[in-house]
N, C-alpha and C positions, 0 to 999 in steps of 0.2 A: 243379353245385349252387350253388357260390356265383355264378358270374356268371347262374343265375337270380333268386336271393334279388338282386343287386347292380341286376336290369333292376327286378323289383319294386318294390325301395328305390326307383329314377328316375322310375317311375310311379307311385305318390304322392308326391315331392316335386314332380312337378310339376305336381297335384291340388290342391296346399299351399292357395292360395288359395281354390280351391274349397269346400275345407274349411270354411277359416275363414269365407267368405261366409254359406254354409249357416247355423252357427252363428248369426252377428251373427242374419242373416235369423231365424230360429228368436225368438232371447233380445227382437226387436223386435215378430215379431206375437204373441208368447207378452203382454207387457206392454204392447200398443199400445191408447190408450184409457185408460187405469190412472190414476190419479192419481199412488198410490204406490210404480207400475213396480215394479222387481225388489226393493224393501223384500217385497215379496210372500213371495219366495223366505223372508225372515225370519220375514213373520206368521202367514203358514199353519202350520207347524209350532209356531210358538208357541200358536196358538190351537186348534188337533188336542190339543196336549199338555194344556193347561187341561182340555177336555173331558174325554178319554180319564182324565186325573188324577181329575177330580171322579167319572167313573164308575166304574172300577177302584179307588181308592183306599179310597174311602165306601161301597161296596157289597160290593166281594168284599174288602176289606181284608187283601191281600197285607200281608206285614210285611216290606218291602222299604227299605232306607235310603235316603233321598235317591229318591224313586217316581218326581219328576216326570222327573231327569234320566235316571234310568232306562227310564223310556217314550218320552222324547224319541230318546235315544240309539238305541235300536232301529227307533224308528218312522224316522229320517233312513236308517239302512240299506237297510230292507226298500223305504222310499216308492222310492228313487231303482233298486231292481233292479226294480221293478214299473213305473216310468216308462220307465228308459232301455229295456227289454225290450217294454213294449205300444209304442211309439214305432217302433223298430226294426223291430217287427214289419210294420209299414203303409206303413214308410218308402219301399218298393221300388215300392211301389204309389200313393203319394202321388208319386212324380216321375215317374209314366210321362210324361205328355206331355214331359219332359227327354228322356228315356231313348230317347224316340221319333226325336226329332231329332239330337242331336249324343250322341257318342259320351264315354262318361263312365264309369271304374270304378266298377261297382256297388255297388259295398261301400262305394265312398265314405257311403253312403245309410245305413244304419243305423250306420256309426263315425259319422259327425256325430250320429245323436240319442247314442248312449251320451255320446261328450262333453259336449253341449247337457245332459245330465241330470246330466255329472257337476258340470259347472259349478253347475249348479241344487243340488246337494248342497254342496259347498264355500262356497257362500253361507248356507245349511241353518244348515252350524255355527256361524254368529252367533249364532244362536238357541238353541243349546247352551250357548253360553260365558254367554249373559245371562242363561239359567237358571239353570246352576252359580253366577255371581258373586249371584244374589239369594237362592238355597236356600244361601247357606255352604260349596257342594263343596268339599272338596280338589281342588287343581291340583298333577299329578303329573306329574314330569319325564317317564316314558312317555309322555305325551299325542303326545308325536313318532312315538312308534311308530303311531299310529293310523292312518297312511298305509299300513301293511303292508296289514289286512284291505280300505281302501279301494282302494287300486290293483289287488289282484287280485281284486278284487268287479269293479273294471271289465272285468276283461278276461273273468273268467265270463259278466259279464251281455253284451260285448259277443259272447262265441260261443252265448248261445244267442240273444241278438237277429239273428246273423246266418242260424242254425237257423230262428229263426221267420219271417222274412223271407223265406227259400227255400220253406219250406212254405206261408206262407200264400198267396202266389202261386198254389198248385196249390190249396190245401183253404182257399177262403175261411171256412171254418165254424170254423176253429182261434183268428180271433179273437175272436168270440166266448165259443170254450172258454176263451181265456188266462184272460179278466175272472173267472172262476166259479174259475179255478184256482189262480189268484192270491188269490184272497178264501180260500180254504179251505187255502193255504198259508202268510197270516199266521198264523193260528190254529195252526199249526206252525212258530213260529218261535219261540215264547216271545218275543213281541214286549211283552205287557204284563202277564205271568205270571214267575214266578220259575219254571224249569224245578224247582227240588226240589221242587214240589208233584207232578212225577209221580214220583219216585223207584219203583221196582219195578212198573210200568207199562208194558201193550204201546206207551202213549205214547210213553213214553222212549225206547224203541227207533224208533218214528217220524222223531221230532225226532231223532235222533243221526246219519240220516239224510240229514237237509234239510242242505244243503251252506248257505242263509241262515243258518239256528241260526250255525253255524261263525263266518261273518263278521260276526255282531254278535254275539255271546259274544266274539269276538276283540277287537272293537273298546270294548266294555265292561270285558276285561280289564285294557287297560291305561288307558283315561280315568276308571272310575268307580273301579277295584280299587287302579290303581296299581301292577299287575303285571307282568311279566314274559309274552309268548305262552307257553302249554305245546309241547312236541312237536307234539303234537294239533293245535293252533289253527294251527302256521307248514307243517305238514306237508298238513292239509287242505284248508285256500285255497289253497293252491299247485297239486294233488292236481286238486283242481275246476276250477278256472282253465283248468286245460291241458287237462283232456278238455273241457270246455265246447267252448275255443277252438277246438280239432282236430278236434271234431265238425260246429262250427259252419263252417270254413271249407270242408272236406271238402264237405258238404251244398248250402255256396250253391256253390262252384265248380263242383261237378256240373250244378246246375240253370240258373245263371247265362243261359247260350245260349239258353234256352227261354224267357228271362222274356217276352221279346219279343211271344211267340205267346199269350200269359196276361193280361198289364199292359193 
């Protein structure tokens, strides 16, 4: 066992550059043509936020402190598992002519988009902080903790990106579904709602569900609350993460050998 895990380990370190290629490559035609390049990463979410504020705020008038950081902070969650996951999803398929010729771990292929996304998030949260400092938020020393819900949000979204990658190779039709599935699982994330508005609703039971709710209720805990994770919140990401990951790697390793006959 371990000198397989130890061959592994030596087959991505010496992918290593690969990787990082991928990346660059990705972050240069994602902003190529741009004036204002990866400031992007900054405006879009800042200018989502505006909107989504103006409509949620003034129309359904949530009574939520501090709304905008509040919807910011969710919307940077949910954007980047629905990015690095539909990305992921095409990735195996976006490199077949690679795949074709030279001989390259497959998985390399959607770990580069989850990273490329996760980058795109950690830039995100500039756009968080210059919210916070213009709405007056408290900056609370848990703010460190916020890495928890984000690293094992990566590594969820990177096993079901690895899931979806395996399948859609075989059932082209699944990318299609992701877009419809994804749209109809913000709405269960309490992405721009205050979850107490379903209290004693078969809602509630939905959302407690959704393993997203989890890692932005987590991540909200401690940047917006200034809290402490519960049981619940260190226990569940962790919980998801790992079936995610072990379903996801289980699935593409099986299919792997076939992509060949598919791509």
């Amino acid at each position: 066992m371990i000198k397989k895990m130890t061959r592994r380990f030596a087959m991505f370190y010496k992918y290593r550059f690969l990787l990082q290629n991928l990346i660059q490559r990705d972050i240069k035609v994602k902003y190529r043509r741009s004036t204002l390049g990866i400031l992007w990463s900054v405006l879009n979410p800042l200018m989502m936020m505006i909107v989504l504020t103006l409509v949620f705020s003034y129309f359904f008038r949530f009574d939520i402190e501090n709304y905008p950081v509040y919807i910011l902070s969710g919307q940077l969650i949910f954007n980047y598992f629905t990015e690095s996951t539909s990305m992921a999803m095409e990735s195996v398929i976006g490199y077949a002519p690679l795949i074709k010729k030279v001989y390259v771990p497959k998985y390399i292929f959607p770990l580069e988009k989850s990273c490329f996304s996760f980058i795109n998030m950690c830039f995100s949260l500039i756009a968080l902080l210059i919210v916070m400092v213009l709405t007056g938020a408290k900056f609370y020393a848990t703010f460190i903790l916020a890495l928890y819900p984000m690293v094992t949000l990566f590594v969820f979204s990177l096993g079901v990106g690895l899931f979806l990658s395996s399948s859609a190779i075989f059932f082209r039709d699944i990318i299609h579904l992701w877009s419809v599935f994804t749209t109809a699982l913000m709405y269960a994330s309490a992405v721009f709602y205050p979850v107490s508005i379903l209290d004693n609703t078969p809602m509630q039971f939905i959302i407690n569900l959704n393993p997203i709710y989890w890692y932005i209720d987590a991540f909200r805990q401690v940047v917006l609350r200034g809290e402490f994770f519960s049981f619940n919140h260190i226990f569940i990401c962790a919980l998801c993460a790992a079936i995610a990951m072990i379903v996801g790697c289980i699935t593409f390793k099986k299919g792997q050998d076939s992509f060949i006959l598919y791509i």
